[in-house]
N, C-alpha and C positions, 0 to 999 in steps of 0.2 A: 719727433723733431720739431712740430709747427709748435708743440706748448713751451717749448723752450727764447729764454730772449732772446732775439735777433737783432743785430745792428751790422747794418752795412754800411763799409767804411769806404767812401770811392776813391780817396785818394790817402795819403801818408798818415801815418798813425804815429804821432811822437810824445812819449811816457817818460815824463821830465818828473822825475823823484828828487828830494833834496832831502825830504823827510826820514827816509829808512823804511818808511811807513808804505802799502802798498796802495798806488791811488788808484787802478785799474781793478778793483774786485769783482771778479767774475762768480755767476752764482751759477747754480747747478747746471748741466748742460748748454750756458751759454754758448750763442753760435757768431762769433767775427767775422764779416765777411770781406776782403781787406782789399780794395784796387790798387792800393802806394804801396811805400814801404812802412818795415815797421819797424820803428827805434826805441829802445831801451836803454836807458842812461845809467841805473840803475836796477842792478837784480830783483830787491823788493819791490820795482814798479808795477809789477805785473803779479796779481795771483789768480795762478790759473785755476786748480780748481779741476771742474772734470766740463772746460771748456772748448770747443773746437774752434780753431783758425783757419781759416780757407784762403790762400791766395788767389783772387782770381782776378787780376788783373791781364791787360792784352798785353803789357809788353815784361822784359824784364823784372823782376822784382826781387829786394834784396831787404835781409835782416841783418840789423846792425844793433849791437847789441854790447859794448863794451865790458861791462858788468856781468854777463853772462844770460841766456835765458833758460827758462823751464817752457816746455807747452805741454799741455796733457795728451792733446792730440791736435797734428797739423798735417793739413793738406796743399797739396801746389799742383 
């Protein structure tokens, strides 16, 4: 788990696609560690990959996601 990339996200995460194209490329077992929410405008925003999401924020938190999402693996 520690060789894999790590990025902790403390607050909102918003994946504004316009292109079709995915701008969040996740590589092998990336690890998101997400305190906000997380928005997806765009289906192709996000490629997951074989990445884990972690919600861990203190209060509520919500995916919002119009376009629809993929996660390989998600935690809350």
């Amino acid at each position: 788990m520690f060789n894999s990339p790590l990025y902790n996200i403390a607050n909102d995460l918003n994946i504004v696609n316009t292109t079709g194209t995915p701008i969040l490329n996740s590589q092998s077992n990336t690890i998101y560690m997400l305190g906000g929410n997380w928005f997806n405008y765009n289906l192709t925003g996000f490629d997951e990959l074989n990445s884990n999401v972690y919600f861990m924020g203190s209060n509520v938190q919500t995916i919002n996601t119009p376009g629809g999402e993929r996660f390989f693996r998600l935690t809350f």
